[in-house]
C-alpha positions as CSV (number, residue, x, y, z in Angstrom):
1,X,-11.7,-36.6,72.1
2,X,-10.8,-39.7,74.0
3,X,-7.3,-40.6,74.5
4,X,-6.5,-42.5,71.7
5,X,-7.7,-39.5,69.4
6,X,-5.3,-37.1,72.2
7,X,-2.0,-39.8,71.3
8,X,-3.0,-39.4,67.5
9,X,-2.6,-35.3,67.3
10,X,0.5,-35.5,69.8
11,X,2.1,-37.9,67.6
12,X,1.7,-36.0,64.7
13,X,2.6,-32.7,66.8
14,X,-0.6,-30.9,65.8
15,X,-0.4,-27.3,67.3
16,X,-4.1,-26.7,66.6
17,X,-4.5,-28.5,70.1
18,X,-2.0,-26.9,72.2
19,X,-3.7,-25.6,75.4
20,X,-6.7,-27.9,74.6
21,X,-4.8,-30.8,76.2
22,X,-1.1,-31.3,78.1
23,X,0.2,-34.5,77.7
24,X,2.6,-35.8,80.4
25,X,5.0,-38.9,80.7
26,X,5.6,-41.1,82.9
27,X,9.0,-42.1,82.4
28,X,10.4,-38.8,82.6
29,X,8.2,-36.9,84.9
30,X,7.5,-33.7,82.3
31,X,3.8,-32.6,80.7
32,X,4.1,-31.2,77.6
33,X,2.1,-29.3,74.6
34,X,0.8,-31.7,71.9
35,X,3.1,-29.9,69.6
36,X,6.1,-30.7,71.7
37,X,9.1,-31.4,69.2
38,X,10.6,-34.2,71.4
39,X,10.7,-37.9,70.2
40,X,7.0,-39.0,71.0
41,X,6.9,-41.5,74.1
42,X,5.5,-44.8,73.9
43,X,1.7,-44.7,74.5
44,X,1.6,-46.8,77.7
45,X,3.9,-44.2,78.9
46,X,1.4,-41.3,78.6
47,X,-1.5,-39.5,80.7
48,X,-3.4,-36.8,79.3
49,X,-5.0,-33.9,81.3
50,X,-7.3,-31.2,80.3
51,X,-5.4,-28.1,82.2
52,X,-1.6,-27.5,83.1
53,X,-2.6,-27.8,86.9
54,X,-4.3,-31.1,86.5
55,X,-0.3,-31.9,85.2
56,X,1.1,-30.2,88.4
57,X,-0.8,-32.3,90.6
58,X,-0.6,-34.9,89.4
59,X,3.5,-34.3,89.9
60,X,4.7,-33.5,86.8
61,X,6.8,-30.5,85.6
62,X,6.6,-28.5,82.5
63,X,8.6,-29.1,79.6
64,X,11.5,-26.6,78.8
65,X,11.9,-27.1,75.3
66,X,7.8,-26.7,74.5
67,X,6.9,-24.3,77.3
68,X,3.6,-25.7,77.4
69,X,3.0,-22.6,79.9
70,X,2.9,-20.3,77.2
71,X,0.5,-22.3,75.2
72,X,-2.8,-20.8,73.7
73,X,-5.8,-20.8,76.1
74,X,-8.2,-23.3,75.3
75,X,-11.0,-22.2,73.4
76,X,-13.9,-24.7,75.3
77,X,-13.8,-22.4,78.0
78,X,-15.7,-19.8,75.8
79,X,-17.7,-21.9,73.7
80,X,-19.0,-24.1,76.9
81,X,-21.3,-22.1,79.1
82,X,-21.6,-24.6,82.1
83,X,-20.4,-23.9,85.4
84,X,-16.9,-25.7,85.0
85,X,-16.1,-22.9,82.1
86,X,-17.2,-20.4,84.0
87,X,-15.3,-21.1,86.4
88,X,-12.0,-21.4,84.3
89,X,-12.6,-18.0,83.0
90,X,-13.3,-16.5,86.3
91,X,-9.8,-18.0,87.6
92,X,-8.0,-16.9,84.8
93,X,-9.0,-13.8,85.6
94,X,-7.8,-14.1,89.0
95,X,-10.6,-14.2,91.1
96,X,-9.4,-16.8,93.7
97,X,-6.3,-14.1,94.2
98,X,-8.5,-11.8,94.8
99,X,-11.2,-13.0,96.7
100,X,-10.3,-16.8,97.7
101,X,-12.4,-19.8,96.2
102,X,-15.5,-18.7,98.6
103,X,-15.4,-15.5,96.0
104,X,-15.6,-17.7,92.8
105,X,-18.4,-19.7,94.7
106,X,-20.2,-16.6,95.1
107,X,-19.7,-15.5,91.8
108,X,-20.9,-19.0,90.4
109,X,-24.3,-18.9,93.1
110,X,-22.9,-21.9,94.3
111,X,-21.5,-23.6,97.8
112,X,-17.7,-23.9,98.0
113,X,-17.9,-27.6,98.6
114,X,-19.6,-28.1,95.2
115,X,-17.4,-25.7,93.2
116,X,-13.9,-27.7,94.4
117,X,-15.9,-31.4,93.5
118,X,-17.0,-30.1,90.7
119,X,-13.7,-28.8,88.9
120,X,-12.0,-32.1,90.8
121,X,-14.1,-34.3,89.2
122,X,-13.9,-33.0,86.0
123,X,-10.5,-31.1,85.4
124,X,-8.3,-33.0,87.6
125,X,-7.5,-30.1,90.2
126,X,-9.6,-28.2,92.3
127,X,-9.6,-23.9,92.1
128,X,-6.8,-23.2,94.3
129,X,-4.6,-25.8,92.2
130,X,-5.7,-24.0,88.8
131,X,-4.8,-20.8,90.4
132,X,-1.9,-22.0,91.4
133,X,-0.7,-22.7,87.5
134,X,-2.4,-19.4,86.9
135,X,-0.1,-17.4,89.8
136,X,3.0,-19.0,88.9
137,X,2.5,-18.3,84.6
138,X,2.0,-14.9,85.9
139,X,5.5,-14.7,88.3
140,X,7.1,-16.2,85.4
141,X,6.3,-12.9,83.3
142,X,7.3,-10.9,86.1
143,X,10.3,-12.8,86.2
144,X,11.4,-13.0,82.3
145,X,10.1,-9.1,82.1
146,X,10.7,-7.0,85.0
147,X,13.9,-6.4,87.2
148,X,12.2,-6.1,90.0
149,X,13.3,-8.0,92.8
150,X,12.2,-12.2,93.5
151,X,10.1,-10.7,96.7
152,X,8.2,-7.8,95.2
153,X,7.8,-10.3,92.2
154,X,6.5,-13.0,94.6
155,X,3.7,-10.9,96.7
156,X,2.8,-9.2,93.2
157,X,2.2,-12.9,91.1
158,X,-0.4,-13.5,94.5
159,X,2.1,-16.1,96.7
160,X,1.8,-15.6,100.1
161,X,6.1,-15.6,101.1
162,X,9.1,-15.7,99.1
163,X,9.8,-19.5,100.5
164,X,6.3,-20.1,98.7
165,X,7.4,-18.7,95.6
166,X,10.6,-19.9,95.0
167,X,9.4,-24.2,96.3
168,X,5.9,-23.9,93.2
169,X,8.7,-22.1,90.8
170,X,11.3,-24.7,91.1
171,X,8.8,-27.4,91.3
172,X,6.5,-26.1,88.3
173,X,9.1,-24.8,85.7
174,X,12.1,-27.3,87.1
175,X,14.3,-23.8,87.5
176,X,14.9,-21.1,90.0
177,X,13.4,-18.1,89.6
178,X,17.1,-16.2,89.2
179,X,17.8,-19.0,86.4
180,X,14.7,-18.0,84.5
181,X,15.9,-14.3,84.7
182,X,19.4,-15.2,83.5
183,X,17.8,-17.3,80.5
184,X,15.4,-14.6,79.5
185,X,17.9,-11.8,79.5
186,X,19.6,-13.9,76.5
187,X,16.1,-13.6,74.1
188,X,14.3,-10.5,75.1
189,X,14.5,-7.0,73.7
190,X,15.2,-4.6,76.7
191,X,11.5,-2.8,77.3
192,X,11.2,0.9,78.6
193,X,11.3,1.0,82.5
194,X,8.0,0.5,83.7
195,X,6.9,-1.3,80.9
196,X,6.2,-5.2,81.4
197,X,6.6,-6.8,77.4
198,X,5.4,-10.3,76.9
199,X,4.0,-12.0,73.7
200,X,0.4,-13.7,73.5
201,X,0.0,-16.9,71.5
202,X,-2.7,-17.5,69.2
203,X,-3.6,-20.5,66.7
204,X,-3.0,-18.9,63.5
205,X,-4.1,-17.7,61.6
206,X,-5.2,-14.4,62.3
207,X,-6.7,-11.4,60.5
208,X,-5.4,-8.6,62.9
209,X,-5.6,-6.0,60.0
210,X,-9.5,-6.2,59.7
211,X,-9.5,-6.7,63.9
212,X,-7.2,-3.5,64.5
213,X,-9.6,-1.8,62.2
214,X,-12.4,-2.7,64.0
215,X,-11.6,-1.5,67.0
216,X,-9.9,1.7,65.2
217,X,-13.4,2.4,64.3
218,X,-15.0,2.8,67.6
219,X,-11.6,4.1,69.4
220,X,-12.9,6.6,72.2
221,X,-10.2,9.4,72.1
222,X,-8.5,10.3,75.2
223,X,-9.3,6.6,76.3
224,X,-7.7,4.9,73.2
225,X,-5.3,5.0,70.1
226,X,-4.9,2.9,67.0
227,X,-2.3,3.6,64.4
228,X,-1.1,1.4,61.8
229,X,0.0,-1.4,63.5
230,X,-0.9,-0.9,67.1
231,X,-3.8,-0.4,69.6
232,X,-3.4,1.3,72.6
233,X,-5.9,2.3,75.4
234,X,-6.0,3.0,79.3
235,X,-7.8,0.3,81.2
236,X,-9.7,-0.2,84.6
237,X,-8.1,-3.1,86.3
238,X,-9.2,-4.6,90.3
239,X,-6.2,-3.4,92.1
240,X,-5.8,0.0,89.5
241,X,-5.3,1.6,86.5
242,X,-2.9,0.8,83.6
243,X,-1.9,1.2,80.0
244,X,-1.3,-2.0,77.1
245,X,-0.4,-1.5,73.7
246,X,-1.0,-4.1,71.5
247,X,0.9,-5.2,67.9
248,X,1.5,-7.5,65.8
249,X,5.0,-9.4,66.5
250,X,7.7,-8.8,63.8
251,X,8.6,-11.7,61.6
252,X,11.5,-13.6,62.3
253,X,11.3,-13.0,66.2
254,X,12.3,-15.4,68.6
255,X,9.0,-16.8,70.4
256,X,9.6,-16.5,74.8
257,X,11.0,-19.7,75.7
258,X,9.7,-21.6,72.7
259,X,11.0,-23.0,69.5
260,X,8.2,-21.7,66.8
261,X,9.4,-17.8,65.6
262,X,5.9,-15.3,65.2
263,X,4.0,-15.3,62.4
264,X,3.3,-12.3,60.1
265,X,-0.8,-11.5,60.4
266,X,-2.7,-13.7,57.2
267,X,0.5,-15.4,56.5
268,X,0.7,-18.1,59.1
269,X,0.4,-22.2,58.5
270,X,-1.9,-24.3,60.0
271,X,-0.1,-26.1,63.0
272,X,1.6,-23.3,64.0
273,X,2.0,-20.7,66.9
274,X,2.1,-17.0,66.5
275,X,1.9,-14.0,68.6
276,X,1.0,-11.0,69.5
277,X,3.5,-8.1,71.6
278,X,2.0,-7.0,74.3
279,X,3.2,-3.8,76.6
280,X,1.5,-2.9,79.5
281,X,1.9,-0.5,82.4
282,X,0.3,-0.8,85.5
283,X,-0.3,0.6,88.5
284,X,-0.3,-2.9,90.8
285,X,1.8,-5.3,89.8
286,X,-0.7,-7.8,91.1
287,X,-3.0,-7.1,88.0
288,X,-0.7,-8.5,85.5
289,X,-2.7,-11.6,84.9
290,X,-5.8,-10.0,84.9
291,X,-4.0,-7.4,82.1
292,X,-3.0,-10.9,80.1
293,X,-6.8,-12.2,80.5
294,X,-8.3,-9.1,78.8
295,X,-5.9,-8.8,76.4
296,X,-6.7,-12.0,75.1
297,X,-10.2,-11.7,75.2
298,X,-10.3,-8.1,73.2
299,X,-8.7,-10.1,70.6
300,X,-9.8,-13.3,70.7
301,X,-7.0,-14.8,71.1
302,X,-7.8,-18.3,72.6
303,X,-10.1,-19.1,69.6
304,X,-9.8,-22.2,67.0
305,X,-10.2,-20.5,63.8
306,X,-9.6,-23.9,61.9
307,X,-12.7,-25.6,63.8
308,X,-14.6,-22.0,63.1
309,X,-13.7,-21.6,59.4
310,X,-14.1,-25.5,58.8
311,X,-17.2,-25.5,59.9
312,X,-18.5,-22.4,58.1
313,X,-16.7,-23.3,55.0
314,X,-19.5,-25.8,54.5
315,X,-22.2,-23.3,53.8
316,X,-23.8,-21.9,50.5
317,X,-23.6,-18.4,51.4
318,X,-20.9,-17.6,54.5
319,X,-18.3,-20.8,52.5
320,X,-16.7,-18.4,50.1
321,X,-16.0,-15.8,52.8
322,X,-14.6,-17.9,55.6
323,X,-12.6,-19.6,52.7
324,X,-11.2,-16.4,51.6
325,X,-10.4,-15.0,55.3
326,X,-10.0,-18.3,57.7
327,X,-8.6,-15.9,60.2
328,X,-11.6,-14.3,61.0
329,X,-12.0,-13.3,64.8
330,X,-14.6,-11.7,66.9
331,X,-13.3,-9.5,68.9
332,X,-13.9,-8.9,72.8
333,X,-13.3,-6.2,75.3
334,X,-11.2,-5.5,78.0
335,X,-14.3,-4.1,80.5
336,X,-17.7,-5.6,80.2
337,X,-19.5,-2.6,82.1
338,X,-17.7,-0.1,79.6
339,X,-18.8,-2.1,76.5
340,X,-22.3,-1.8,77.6
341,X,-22.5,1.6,78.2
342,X,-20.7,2.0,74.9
343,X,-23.5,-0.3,73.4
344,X,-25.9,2.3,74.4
345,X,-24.3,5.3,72.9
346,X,-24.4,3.6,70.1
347,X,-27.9,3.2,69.7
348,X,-29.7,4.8,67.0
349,X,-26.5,6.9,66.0
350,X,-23.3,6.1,63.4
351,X,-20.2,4.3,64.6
352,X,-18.5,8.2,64.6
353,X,-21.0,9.4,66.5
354,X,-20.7,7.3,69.5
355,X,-16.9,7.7,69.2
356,X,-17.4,11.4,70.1
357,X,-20.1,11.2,72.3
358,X,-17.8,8.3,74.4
359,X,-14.9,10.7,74.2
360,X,-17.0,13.8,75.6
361,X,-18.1,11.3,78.3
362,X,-14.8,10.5,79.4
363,X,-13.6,14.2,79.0
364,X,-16.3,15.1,81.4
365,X,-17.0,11.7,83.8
366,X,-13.6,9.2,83.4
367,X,-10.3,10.0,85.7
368,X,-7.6,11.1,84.5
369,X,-4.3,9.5,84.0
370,X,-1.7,10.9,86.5
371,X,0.4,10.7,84.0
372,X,-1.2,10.6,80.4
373,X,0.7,8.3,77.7
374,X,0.5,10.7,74.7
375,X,-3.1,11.0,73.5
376,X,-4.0,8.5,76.4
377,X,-5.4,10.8,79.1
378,X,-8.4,9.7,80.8
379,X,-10.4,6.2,81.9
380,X,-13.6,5.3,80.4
381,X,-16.1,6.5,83.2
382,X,-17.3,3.9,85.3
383,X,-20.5,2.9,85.9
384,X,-21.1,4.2,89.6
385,X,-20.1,7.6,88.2
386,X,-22.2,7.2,85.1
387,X,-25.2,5.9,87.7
388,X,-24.7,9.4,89.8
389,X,-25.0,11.5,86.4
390,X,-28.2,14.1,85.5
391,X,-29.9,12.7,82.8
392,X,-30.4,15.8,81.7
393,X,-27.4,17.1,81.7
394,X,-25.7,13.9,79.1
395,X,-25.3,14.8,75.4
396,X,-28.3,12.8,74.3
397,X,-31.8,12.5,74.1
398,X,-33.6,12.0,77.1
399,X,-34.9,8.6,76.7
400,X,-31.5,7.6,75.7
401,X,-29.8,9.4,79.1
402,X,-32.2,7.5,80.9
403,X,-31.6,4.0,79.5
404,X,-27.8,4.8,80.0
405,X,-28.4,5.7,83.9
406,X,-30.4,3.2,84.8
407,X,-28.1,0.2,83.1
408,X,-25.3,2.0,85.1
409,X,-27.2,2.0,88.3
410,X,-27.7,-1.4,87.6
411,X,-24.2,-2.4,86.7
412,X,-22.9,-0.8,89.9
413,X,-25.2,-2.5,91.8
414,X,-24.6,-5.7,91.0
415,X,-27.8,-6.4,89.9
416,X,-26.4,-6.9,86.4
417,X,-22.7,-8.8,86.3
418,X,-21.0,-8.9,83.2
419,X,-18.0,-10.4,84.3
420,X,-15.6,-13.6,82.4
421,X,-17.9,-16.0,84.5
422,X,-21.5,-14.5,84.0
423,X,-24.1,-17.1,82.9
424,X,-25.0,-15.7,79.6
425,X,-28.9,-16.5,79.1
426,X,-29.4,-15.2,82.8
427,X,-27.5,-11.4,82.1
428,X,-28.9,-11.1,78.7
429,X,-32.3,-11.7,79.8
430,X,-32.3,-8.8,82.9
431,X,-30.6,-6.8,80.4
432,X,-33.5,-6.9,78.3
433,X,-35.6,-6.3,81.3
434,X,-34.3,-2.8,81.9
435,X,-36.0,0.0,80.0
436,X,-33.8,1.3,76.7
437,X,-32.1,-1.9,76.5
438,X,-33.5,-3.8,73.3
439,X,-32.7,-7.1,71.7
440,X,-29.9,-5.6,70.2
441,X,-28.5,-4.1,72.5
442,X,-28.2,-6.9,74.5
443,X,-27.0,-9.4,71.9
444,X,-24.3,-6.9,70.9
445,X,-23.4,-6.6,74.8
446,X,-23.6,-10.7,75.1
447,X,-20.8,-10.5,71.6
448,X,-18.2,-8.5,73.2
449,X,-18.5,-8.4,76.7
450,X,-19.1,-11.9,77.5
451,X,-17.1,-13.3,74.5
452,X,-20.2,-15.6,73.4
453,X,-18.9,-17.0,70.0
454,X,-22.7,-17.7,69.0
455,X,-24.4,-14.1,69.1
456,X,-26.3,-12.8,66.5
457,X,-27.9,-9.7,65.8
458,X,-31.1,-9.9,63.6
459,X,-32.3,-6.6,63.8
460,X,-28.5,-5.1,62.5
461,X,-29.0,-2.9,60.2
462,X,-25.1,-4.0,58.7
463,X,-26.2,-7.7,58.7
464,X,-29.6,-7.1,57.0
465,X,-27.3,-5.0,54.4
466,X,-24.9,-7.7,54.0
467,X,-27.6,-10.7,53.6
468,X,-29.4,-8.8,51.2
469,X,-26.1,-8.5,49.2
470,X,-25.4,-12.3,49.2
471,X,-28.9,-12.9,48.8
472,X,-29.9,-14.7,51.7
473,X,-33.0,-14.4,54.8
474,X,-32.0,-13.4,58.3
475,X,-33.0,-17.1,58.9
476,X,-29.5,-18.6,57.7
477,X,-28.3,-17.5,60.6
478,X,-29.6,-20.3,62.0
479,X,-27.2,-22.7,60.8
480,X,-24.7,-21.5,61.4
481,X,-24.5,-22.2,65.0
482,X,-22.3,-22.3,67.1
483,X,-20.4,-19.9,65.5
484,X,-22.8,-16.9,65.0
485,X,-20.7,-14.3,66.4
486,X,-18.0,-15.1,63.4
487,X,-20.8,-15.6,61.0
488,X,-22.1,-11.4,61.8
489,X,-18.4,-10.3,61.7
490,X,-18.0,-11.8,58.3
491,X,-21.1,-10.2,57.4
492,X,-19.8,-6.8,58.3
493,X,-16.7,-7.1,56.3
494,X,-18.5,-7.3,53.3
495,X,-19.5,-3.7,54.5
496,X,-15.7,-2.5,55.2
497,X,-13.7,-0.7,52.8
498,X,-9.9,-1.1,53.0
499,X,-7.7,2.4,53.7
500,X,-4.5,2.9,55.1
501,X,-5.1,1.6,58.4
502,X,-5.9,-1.8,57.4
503,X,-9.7,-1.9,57.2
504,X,-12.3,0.0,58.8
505,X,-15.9,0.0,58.5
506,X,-17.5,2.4,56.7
């Protein structure tokens, strides 16, 4: 888009690009989401950036009415696979925190100097601005959530002294952290101690029935839960362990800070927001936006399922199912090492099978909770631990043990990095390399772990089914590119019948 087409969709208040673009005026100093509902400023009085931070340094301050903080994630950073979007999904999920910018250089296998030109050049702000934005959305939900004090709150969100936190709160959100409190108290419903709630925006709309299924079929148990309307699980975080619970937000709910209500799952209208409740419980406070990041991803939350099901729409054979379900996701996961060991189990064996085989794994190899959360009791094993195991001694055949090890050994090496930022051709292709791990594997493994929306898996037993049903060759898949990994899932539904979860496959 150039910025003509940008003025365009913000005058016309077009949600569908909220969190693809932030506009910001100069007349009154405040960025905004496209969608904002304020009158739209005259066109020589707005600039257009591609991220929040790009706004913030350029010295503008987000809009209270739109909260263009809580906007969607933009869904280029998944569908690009350059080093500027890997990048973005590294520092989303709070590398520079963790490790500083010579960390997400490392990460990227390139020099610092080039990383901070790089995103400059082409975003606007350098990594330790966008992690800036990203550390002071994340002190905001510890803010609007928690009763914890300003200071534990400050050193948790990654700001290195209260002065710190209270100057880039006041300047980001034009409110003191205490106000922000006082103004969330009014909205929220109370949460459990312990319990951080927040609510993650999509574009709708969404088909979480058929995604809750999903994951309801392959739930380890001990490690996670689904009932009717909510997903639960333990999770491996950098600075801990924790617990989130996902669900889909009641209708009629107020929205954090916003002005759009949730949206009931299949029943939302194009343009607007909805969103998902989110609980989580964690051991480190400082993991909160790390939690968010996941949680997202498992759910695909940060896709454009107007651009997806538009595009799909088009063709002879997928058009009458992405016309019937637009909301079609393909969902993520929350650990990319434990997808890929789960990937294994599953080889060769049913969807119930490698449920019981993960949950004697973790039974045996995964830590337990100190204290479990109802039938939440241990952590998926991780890969070091896996990587230490007898062969002979796992629940499997032998050439199966062996292909399980040595992808473990490998993953706790770091000779194998499935993490937000991995380059995708380079991982998939030295997980082919390893012995045990075929094609499929490692397509199914490039799917979920590293959210690539254009995997496909020709070999799939449930996709063969599927095309043979709507009487088309493997080779369709071809077109449709770049969307693949929707294409397969909407494939697989043809394969699901309903019950009284929602769906799950058969």
């Amino acid at each position: 888009m150039d910025d003509e087409q940008r003025y365009e969709a913000a005058a016309s208040k077009d949600a569908r690009f909220d969190g693809v673009f932030f506009t910001a005026v100069t007349s009154t100093g405040i960025y905004c989401r496209p969608s904002c509902p304020a009158i739209t400023p005259k066109r020589q009085n707005v600039r257009f950036y591609s991220t929040a931070a790009a706004a913030q340094e350029a010295g503008f301050r987000a809009c209270k009415r739109c909260r263009p903080d809580a906007s969607p994630g933009s869904p280029e950073w998944n569908i690009r696979t350059d080093v500027t979007a890997r990048a973005m999904r590294l520092i989303a999920d709070g590398i520079v925190d963790r490790a500083g910018v010579g960390g997400l250089a490392s990460e990227l296998g390139y020099e610092q100097r080039q990383v901070r030109r790089l995103l400059s050049t082409e975003l606007g702000a350098g990594p330790l601005a966008l992690a800036r934005a990203q550390r002071a959305q994340t002190a905001r939900i510890l803010v609007e959530t928690t009763k914890l004090p300003m200071g534990d709150i400050a050193f948790a969100a990654g700001f290195a002294s209260i002065r710190q936190f209270n100057a880039t709160m006041l300047e980001v959100f034009d409110t003191a952290p205490t106000r922000l409190r006082d103004q969330a108290a009014k909205r929220n419903t109370p949460a459990p101690p312990g319990v951080i709630r927040l609510r993650l925006p999509y574009r709708p709309p969404i088909d979480l029935a058929r995604m809750f299924g999903f994951l309801a079929a392959r739930a380890v148990p001990g490690v996670e839960e689904v009932t009717d309307r909510r997903y639960s699980r333990t999770i491996t975080l950098p600075n801990g362990p924790g617990i989130l619970s996902l669900r889909p937000a009641p209708a009629g709910g107020a929205a954090p800070g916003g002005t759009t209500p949730p949206i009931p799952p299949g029943k939302a209208l194009e343009g607007e927001t909805g969103y998902v409740e989110c609980d989580l419980e964690l051991d480190d406070l400082r993991d909160v936006g790390a939690a968010v990041q996941r949680c997202r991803r498992l759910l695909d939350l940060d896709a454009d399922p107007v651009a997806v099901s538009g595009y799909l729409s088009a063709d002879d054979v997928l058009g009458p199912l992405a016309r019937a379900c637009p909301g079609r996701r393909s969902p993520g996961h929350v650990d990319g090492d434990e997808l890929a060991l789960r990937a294994v189990l599953g080889q060769q064996v049913s969807v119930a099978a490698a449920r019981r085989l993960g949950a004697r794994l973790s039974a045996e190899y995964g830590k337990p909770l100190s204290a479990p959360n109802g039938s939440l009791t241990h952590l998926f094993p991780d890969a070091a631990t896996i990587a230490a195991a007898d062969p002979a001694a796992l629940p499997m055949p032998r050439a199966r043990a062996a292909a399980l090890t040595g992808l473990a050994a490998a993953l706790a090496a770091g000779t194998i990095r499935l993490h937000p930022g991995a380059d995708r051709d380079q991982e998939t292709a030295r997980l082919v390399a390893l012995p045990g791990i075929g094609p499929w594997t490692a397509s199914y493994i490039r799917m979920r772990a590293l959210s690539d929306p254009d995997a496909f898996l020709p070999t799939d037993v449930g996709a063969l089914k599927a095309l043979r049903r709507l009487g088309a060759p493997v080779g369709a898949a071809e077109r449709w590119h770049p969307w693949r990994s929707y294409a397969l899932h909407h494939l697989w539904a043809t394969l699901e019948q309903p019950t009284s979860r929602g769906v799950t496959p058969s």
